[in-house]
VEXMIDO-857497 format. One record per residue (C-alpha): residue in three letters; z, x negated, y negated. Coordinates in steps of 0.2 Angstrom, whole numbers, plus 2048, in hexadecimal, padded with zeros to 3 digits. Layout:
  res    w    u    v
  ala    Z    X    Y
...
END
This chain:
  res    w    u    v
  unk  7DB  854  79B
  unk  7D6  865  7A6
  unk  7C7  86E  79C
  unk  7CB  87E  7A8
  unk  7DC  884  7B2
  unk  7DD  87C  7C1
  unk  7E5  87E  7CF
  unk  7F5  871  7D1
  unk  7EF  86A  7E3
  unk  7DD  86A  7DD
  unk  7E3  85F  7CF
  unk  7EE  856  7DC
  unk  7E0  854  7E9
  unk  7D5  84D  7DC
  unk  7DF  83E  7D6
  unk  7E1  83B  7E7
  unk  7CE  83C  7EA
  unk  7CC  830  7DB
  unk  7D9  822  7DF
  unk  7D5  821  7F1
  unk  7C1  820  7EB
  unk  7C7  811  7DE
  unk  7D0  809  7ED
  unk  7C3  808  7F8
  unk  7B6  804  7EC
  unk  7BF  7F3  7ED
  unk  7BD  7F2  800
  unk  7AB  7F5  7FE
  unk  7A9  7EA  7EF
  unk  7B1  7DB  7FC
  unk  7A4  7E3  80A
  unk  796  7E0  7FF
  unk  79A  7CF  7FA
  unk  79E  7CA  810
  unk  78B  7D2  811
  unk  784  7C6  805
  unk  78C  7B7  80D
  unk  785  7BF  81E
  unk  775  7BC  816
  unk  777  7AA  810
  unk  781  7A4  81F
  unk  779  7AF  82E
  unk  78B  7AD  835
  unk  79C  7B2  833
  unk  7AB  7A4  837
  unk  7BD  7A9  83F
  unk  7C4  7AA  82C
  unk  7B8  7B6  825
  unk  7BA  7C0  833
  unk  7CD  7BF  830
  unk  7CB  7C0  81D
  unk  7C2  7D1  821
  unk  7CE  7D8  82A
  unk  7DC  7D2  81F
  unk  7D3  7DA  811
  unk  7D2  7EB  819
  unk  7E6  7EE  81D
  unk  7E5  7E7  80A
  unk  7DC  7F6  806
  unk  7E5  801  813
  unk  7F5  7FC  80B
  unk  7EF  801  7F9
  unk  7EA  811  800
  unk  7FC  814  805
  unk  806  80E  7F5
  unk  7F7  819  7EB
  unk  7FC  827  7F6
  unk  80F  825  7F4
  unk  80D  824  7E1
  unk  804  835  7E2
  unk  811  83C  7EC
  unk  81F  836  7DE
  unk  817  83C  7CE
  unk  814  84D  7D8
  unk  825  84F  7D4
  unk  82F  842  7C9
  unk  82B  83B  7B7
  unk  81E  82B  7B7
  unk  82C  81E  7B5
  unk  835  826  7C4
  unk  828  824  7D0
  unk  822  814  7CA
  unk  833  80F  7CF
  unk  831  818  7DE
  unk  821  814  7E3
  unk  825  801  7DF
  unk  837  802  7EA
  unk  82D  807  7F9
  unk  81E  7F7  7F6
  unk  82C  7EC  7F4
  unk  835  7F2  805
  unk  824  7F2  80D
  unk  81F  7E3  809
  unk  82F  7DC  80C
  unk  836  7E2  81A
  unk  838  7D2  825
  unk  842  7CA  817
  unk  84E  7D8  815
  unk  852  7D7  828
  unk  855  7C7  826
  unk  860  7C8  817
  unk  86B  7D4  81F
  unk  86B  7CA  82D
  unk  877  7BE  821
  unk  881  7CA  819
  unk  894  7C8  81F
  unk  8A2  7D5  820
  unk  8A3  7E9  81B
  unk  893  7E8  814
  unk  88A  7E1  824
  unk  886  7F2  82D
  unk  87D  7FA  81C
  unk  873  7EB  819
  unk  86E  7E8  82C
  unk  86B  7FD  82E
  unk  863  7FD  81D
  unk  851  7F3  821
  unk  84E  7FF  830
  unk  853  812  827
  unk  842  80D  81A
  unk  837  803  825
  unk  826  804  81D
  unk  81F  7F3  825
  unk  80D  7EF  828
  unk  80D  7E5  838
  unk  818  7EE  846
  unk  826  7E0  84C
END
C-alpha cells in the first residue's frame, strides 16, 4: 500500500527496480559461493567455469520473464498475465520442441503449426 500519491510510472519503475534487485541477488548469492570455493580450491575447473555462465543467462532469463510480467499486469488482471507471462516462458523455453512438433504435423494444419514457432520466437540460444 502507497502511504502518498504517487505517480503510476514511479510505482511502475519501483517494482521493477525491486524484482530486478531480488533477481540479482540470486546471481550474487551464486558469486559469493564460486568465491569461497576460489578460496578453498585456488582453482576453477572447465564446469565451474561453465556452471557460471549457465548461471548468469539463468539470471538473464529471469530478468526477462520478471520484466514481461511487469509489462502484463501494467495492463491486464493478475490471472491474465500470469497466463501470459507463463505462455511466453513456455514458448521460450520451448522453442526447439515446437519446431519440431510442427515439423510432424500433416495436412491443412501444417503451415499454422510450422509458421507458428517462428511468429513468437523468444529463444535463448540463437539457431
Amino acid at each position: 500500500m502507497l502511504s502518498r500519491p504517487v505517480r503510476r510510472w514511479e510505482f511502475i519503475v519501483g517494482k521493477f527496480l525491486d524484482w530486478q534487485a531480488r533477481c540479482g541477488d540470486t546471481f550474487f548469492m551464486a558469486l559469493g559461493f564460486f568465491a569461497a570455493l576460489f578460496y578453498v580450491v585456488h582453482r576453477f575447473a572447465a564446469a565451474d567455469v561453465s556452471l557460471l555462465v549457465a548461471l548468469y543467462f539463468i539470471v538473464l532469463q529471469f530478468f526477462i520473464i520478471t520484466s514481461l510480467a511487469l509489462l502484463f499486469s501494467s495492463f491486464s488482471s493478475p490471472i491474465l498475465s500470469a497466463v501470459l507471462t507463463f505462455a511466453f516462458f513456455v514458448i521460450g523455453a520451448f522453442a526447439e520442441e515446437l519446431r519440431t512438433i510442427a515439423g510432424l504435423v500433416q495436412g491443412f494444419a501444417r503451415w499454422p503449426a510450422s509458421d507458428s514457432p517462428t511468429w513468437c520466437r523468444i529463444s535463448r540460444r540463437s539457431t
